[in-house]
ZADOLUM-640470 format. One record per residue (C-alpha): x, y, z; residue number from 1. Coordinates in pm, 1 decimal. Layout:
N
> X/Y/Z/NUM
...
# end
This chain:
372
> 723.7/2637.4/-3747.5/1
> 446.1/2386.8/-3880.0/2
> 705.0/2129.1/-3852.6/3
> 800.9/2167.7/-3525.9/4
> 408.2/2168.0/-3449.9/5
> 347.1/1874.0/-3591.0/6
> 649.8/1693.9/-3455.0/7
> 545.5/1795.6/-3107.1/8
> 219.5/1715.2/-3132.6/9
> 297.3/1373.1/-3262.0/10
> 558.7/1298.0/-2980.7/11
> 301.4/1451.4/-2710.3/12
> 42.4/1226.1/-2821.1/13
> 258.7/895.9/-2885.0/14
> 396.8/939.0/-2525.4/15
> 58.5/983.0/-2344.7/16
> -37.9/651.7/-2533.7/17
> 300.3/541.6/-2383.2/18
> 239.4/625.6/-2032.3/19
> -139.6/515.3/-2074.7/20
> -109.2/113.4/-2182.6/21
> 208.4/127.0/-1925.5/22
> -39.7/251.1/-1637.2/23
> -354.3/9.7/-1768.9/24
> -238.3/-238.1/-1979.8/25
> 53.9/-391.6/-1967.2/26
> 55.9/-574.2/-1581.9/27
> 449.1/-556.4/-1534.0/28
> 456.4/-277.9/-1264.3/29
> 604.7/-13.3/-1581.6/30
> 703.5/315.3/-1424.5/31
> 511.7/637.5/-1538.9/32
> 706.3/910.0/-1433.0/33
> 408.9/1131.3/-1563.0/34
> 169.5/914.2/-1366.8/35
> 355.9/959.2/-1114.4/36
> 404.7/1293.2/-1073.8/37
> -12.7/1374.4/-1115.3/38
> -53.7/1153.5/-807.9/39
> 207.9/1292.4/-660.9/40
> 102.3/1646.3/-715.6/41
> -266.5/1518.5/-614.2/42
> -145.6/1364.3/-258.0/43
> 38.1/1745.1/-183.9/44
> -257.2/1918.7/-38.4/45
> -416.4/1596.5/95.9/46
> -95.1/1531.5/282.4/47
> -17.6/1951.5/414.3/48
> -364.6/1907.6/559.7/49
> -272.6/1577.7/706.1/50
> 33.4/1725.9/839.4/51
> -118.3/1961.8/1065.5/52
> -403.5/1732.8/1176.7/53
> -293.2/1583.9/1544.5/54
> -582.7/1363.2/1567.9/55
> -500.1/1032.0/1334.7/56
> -820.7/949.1/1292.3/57
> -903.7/1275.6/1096.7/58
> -547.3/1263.0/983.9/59
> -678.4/909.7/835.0/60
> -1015.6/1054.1/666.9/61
> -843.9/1337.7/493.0/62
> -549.0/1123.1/350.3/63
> -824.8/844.6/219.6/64
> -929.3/1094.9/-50.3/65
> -585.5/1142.6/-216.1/66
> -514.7/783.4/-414.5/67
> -887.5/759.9/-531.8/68
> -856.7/1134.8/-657.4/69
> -515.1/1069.4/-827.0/70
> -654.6/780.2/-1055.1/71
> -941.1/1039.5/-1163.8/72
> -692.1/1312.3/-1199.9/73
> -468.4/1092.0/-1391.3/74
> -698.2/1059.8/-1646.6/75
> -803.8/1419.4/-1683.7/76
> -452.4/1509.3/-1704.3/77
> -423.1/1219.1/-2026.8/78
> -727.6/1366.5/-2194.0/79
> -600.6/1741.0/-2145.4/80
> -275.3/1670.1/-2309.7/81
> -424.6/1465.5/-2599.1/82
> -609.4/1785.6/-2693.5/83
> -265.4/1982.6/-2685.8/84
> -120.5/1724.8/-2873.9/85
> -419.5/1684.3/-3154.7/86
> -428.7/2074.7/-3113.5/87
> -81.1/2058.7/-3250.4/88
> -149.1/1860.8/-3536.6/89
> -475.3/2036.8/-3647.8/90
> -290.4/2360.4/-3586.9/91
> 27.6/2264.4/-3837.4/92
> -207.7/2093.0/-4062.5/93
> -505.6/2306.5/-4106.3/94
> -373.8/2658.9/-4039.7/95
> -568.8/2729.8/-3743.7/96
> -471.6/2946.6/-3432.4/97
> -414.3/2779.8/-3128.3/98
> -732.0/2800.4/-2940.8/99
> -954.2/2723.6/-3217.1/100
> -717.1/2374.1/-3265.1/101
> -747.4/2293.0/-2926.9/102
> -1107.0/2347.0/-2971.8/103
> -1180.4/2102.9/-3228.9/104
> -997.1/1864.7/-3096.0/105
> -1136.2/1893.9/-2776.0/106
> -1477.5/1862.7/-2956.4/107
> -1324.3/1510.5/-3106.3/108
> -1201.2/1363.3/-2809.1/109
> -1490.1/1431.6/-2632.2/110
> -1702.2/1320.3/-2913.9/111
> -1924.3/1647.3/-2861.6/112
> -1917.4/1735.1/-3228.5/113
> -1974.6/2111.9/-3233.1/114
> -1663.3/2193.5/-3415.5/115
> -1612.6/1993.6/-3762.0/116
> -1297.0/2012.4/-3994.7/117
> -1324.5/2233.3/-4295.0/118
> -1065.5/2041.1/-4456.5/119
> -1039.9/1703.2/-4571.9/120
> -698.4/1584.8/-4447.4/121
> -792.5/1692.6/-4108.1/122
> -1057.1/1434.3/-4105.4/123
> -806.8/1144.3/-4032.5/124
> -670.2/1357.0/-3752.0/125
> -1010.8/1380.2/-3599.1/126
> -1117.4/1043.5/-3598.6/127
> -781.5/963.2/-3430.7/128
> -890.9/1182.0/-3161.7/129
> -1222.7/1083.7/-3132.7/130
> -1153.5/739.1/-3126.4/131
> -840.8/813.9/-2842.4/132
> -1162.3/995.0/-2614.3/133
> -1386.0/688.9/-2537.0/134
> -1082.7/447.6/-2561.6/135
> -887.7/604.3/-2334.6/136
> -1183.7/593.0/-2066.1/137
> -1285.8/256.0/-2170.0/138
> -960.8/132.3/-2040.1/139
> -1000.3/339.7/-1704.9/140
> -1324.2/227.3/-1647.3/141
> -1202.2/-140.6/-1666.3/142
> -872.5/-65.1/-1493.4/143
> -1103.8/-15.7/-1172.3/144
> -1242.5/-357.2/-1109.5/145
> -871.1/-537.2/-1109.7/146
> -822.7/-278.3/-883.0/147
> -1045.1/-292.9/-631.6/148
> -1048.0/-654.1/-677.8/149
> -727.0/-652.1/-536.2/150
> -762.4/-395.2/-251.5/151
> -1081.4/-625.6/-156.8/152
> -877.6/-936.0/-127.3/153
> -586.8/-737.4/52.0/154
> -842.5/-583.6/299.1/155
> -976.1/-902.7/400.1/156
> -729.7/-1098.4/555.5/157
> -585.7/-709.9/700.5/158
> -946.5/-770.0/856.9/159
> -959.0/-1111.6/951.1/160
> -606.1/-1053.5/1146.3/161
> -776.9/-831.4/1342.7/162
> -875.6/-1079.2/1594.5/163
> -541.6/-1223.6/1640.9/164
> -274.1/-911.8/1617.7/165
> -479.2/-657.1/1783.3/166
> -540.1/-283.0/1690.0/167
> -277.0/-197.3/1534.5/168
> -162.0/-531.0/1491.2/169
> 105.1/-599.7/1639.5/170
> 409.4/-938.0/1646.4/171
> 391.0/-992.8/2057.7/172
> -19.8/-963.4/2067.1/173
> -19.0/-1238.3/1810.1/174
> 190.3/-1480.7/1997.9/175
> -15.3/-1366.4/2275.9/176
> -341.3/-1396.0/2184.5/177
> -249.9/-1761.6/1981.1/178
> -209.6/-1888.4/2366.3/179
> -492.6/-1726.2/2545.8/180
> -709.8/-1961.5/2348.0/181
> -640.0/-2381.4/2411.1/182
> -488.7/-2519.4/2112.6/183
> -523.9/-2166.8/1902.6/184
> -137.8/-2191.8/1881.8/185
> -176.7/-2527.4/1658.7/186
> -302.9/-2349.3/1387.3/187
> -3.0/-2025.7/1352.0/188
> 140.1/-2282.6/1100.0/189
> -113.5/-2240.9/879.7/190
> -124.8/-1866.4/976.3/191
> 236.9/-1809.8/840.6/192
> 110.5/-1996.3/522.6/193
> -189.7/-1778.3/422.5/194
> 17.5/-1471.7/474.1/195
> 339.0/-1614.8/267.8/196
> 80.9/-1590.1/26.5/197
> -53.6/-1278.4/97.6/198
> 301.1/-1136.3/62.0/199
> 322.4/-1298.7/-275.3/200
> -18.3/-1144.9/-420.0/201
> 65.2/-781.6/-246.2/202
> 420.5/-799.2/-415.2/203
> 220.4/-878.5/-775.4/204
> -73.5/-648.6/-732.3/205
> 87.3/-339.2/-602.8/206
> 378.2/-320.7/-802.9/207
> 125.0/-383.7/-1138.5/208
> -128.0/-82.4/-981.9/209
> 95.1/81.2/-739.8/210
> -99.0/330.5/-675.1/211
> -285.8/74.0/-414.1/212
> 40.3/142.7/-226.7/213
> -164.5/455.1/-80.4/214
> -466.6/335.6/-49.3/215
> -620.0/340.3/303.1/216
> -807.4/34.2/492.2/217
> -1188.3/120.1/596.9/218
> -1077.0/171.5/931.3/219
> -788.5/367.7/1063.1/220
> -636.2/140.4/1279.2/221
> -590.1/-108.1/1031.4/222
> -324.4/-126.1/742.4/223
> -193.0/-359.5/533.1/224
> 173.9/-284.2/585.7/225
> 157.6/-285.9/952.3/226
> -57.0/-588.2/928.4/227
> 237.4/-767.1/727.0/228
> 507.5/-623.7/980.9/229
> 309.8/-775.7/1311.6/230
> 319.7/-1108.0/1133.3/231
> 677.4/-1049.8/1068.8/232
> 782.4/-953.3/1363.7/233
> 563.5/-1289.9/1515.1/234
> 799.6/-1513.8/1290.2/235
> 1110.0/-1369.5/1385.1/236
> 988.4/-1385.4/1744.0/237
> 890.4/-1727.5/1754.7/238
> 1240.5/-1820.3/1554.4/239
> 1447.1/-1627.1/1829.9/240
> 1258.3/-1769.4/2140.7/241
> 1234.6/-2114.9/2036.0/242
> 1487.1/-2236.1/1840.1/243
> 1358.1/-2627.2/1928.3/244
> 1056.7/-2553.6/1773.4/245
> 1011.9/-2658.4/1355.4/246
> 1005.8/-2356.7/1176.8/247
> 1016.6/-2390.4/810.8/248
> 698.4/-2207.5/790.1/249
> 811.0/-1940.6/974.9/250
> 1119.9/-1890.6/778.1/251
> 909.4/-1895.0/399.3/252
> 660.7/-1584.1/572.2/253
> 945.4/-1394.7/674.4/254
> 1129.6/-1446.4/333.1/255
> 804.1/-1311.2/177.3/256
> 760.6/-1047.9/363.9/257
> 1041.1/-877.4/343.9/258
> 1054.3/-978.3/-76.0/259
> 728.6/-783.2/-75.9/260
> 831.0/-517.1/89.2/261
> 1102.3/-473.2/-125.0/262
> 969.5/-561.7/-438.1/263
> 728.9/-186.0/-297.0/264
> 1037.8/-35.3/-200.6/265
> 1170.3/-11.6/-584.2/266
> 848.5/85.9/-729.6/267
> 845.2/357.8/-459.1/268
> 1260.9/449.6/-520.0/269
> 1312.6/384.0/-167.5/270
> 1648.7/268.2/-82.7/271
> 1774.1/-67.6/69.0/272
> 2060.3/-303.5/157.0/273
> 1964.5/-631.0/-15.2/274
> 2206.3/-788.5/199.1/275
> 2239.7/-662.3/534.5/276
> 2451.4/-762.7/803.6/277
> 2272.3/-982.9/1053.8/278
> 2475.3/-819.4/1319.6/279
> 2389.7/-513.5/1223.0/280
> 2192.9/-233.5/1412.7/281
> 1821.5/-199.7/1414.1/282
> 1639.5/58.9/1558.2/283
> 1401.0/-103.4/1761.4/284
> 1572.8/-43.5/2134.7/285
> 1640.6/-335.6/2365.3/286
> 1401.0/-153.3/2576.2/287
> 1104.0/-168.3/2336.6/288
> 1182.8/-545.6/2293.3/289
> 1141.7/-631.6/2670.9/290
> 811.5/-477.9/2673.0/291
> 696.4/-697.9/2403.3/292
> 871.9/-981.7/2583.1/293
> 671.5/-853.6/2881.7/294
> 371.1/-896.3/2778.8/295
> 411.4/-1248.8/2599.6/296
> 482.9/-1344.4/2930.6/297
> 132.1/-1209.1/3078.9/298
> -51.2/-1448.9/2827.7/299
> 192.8/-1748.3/2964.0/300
> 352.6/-1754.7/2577.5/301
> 652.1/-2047.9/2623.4/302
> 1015.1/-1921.2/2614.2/303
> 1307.1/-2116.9/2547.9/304
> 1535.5/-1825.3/2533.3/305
> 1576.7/-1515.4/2789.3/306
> 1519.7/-1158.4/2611.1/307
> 1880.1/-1165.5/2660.1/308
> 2001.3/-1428.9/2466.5/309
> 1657.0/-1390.8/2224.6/310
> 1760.9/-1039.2/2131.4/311
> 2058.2/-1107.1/1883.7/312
> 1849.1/-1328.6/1732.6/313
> 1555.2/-1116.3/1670.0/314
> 1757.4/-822.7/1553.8/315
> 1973.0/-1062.7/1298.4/316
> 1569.8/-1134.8/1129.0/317
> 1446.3/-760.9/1201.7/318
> 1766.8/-579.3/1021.5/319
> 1637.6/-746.8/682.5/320
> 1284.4/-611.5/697.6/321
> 1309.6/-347.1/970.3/322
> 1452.8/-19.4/737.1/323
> 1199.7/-96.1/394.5/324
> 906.1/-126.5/642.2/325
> 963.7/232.1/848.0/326
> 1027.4/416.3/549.2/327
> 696.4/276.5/386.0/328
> 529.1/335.0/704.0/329
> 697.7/674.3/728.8/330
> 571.4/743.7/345.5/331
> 185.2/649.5/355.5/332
> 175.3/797.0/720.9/333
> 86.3/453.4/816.4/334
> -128.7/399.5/1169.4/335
> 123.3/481.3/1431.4/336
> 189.4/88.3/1578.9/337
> 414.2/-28.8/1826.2/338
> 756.3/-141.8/1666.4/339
> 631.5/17.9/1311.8/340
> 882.1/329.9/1331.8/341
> 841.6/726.9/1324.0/342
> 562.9/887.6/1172.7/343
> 565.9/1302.4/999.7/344
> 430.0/1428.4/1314.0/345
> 519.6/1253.8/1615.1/346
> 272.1/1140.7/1881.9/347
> 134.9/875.4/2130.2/348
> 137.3/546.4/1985.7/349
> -180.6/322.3/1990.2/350
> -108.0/99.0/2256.1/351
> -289.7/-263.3/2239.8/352
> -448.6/-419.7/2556.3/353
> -547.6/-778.6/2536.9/354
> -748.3/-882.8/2828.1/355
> -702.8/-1244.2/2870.1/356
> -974.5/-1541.7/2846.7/357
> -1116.5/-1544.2/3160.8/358
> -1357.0/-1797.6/3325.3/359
> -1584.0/-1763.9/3548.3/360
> -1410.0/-1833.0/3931.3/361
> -1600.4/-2082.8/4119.2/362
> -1654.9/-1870.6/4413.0/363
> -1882.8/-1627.2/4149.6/364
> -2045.1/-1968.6/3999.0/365
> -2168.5/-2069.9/4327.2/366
> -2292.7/-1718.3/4410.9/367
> -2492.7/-1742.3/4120.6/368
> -2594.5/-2037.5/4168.4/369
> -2746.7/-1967.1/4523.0/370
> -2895.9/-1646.5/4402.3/371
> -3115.2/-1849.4/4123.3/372
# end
C-alpha cells in the first residue's frame, strides 16, 4: 500500500510540474488538458448566468470575470494537488494518516511552518514542497505581465479601429467611412499592413497564453475577433468590387487573418476545412450582402463590379475565413455584429449608423453670417 502511495504521489506531483512549465514556461502554445478543464469548469457558472441575461451589455460584465478568475483558480487548483501529492509521499514515508500528511505538507508549501517532520528522511520531502510553494507563484506572478502585455497591445489597435469600422466594427463601414473623408482611402494600404501584423502577433500570443482567447475588451462593443473579421471582410470586399485595383496588400491581411484564426481554432479543437472550395456555400445570405453593398453606396464608395457579379467573388474569400470565425464568435459569445454569425441566445444585432461628413450648406453660412 506504501508503494502505491508513494508512486502516486510522485506521478501527481511530476505531472502538475508538467502541466505548470507547459502553462508558464515553455511559449509553444502546449496543451494542458488539466488547465483546461479548471478554466473550463470556472467559465460554467459565468457563462449559465450569461445565458439567461438578454441585455449584452450585462451579458458582457458578467462574462469579463470568468478568464481573470480561471488564471487564479488555476493556480489554487496546482497548489491543492501538490499537497495531495506531497501528502502522499509523507504519508508512505513517514507513517502518517492522511490528514495529518496533507497537513504538513500544506504547512511546507505554504511555508507556514506549524507542522515540522519528526523524521529525518522526511526533511528532503519538505523542502521539495516548500520550495514548489513560492516557486510555483513566482512563476504566476510573472506569467501576468507577458500577459497583459499582450492583451494591451491587442486592445489598442481593437481601439484605434474604432474610428474607422464602427461599433461593432464592421467590413462595409470601413470602406465607407475610408471615403467620407478626402484622401482617407490612400492610407487602407497601410491599414491592411498594420493588421497583417496584428494577425501575426494574435496568432503567437494567444496560442502561447490562450486563455487571452476569452478575455473581454473594456468595452462591450468592441472585440478583437470581430475587429479582425470587419477588416477581413473589407479586403475581400475591396478584392471582389475592384478587381483593377492593386491588391497585394489586401491579399497578405486576408491570408493572415484567416491563419490566425485558425492557428485559435486548433488550440480551441474547433474544426475546419483547410482547404475549402471557393465555390462553396457560405452562410452569409445574398440578402445580407446587398445591404452592405447598400450602404457603401450611401458614402459614394467606387464599384467596379455589380453585387451581382461581386458576390461569387466575395463568397470564394469569405468560405476560407467565414466557418473558424462564427464558431469563435459563437464560443466567447462575441458582441453580436453584422456578418459575425449566431450568438447562444439570439437577438437584435447592433446595427452601425455612420452619418456622413457634412459641411455646412451655403444657404446656413450666409444666415449666419447676416445674423452676426
Amino acid at each position: 500500500m506504501r508503494i502505491i502511495e508513494l508512486l502516486a504521489g510522485a506521478f501527481i506531483i511530476v505531472g502538475t510540474w508538467t502541466t505548470v512549465i507547459a502553462t508558464l514556461v515553455v511559449p509553444r502554445g502546449l496543451r494542458s488538458r488539466t488547465t483546461k478543464l479548471v478554466r473550463d469548469l470556472v467559465r460554467l457558472p459565468f457563462q449559465a448566468v450569461a445565458n439567461a441575461v438578454r441585455d449584452y451589455n450585462a451579458k458582457d460584465r458578467v462574462l469579463a470575470w470568468a478568464a481573470p478568475l480561471s488564471i487564479l483558480a488555476s493556480l489554487l487548483s496546482w497548489l491543492a494537488v501538490f499537497m495531495i501529492g506531497f501528502g502522499l509521499l509523507l504519508e508512505a514515508l513517514g507513517g502518517f494518516s492522511f490528514y495529518d500528511a496533507v497537513r504538513e505538507a500544506g504547512s511546507s508549501i505554504f511555508t507556514l511552518g506549524f507542522a515540522s517532520p519528526t523524521r529525518d528522511r522526511l526533511t528532503v520531502v519538505d523542502f521539495c514542497a516548500a520550495a514548489t510553494g513560492p516557486v510555483v507563484i513566482g512563476l504566476q506572478v510573472g506569467y501576468l505581465p507577458a500577459l497583459y502585455a499582450a492583451y494591451s497591445r491587442r486592445e489598442a489597435e481593437v481601439t484605434m479601429l474604432q474610428s474607422r469600422a464602427g461599433v461593432p466594427a464592421w467590413g462595409p463601414e470601413i470602406l465607407t467611412r475610408h471615403r467620407q473623408i478626402p484622401g482617407l482611402h490612400l492610407g487602407l494600404p497601410a491599414l491592411y499592413e498594420g493588421w497583417e501584423r496584428w494577425a501575426a502577433e494574435i496568432s503567437e500570443s494567444h496560442t502561447s497564453y490562450p486563455v487571452l482567447i476569452h478575455f473581454r475588451s473594456p468595452r462591450s462593443y468592441r472585440n478583437w475577433l470581430i475587429a479582425l473579421l470587419a477588416v477581413m471582410d473589407a479586403a475581400a470586399l475591396e478584392l471582389a468590387l475592384n478587381p483593377s485595383t492593386p491588391n497585394p496588400q489586401l491579399r497578405l491581411a486576408l491570408r493572415a487573418g484567416f491563419n490566425c484564426l485558425r492557428d485559435i481554432a486548433d488550440v480551441e479543437k474547433i474544426d475546419y476545412d483547410p482547404d475549402p472550395d471557393p465555390d462553396g456555400p457560405i452562410h452569409l445570405t445574398f440578402e445580407d450582402f446587398s445591404q452592405g453593398i447598400d450602404m457603401m453606396r450611401y458614402g459614394n464608395y467606387p464599384m467596379e463590379r455589380s453585387p451581382e457579379d461581386a458576390w461569387p467573388h466575395f463568397r470564394g474569400w469569405r468560405v476560407n475565413y467565414e466557418p473558424t470565425a462564427y464558431a469563435l464568435a459563437y464560443r466567447i459569445d462575441a458582441v453580436p455584429a453584422p456578418w459575425s454569425g449566431p450568438r447562444r441566445r439570439p437577438g437584435q444585432v447592433f446595427m452601425v449608423r455612420t452619418p456622413r461628413d457634412r459641411q455646412p450648406t451655403t444657404t446656413a453660412a450666409a444666415a449666419r453670417g447676416d445674423q452676426s
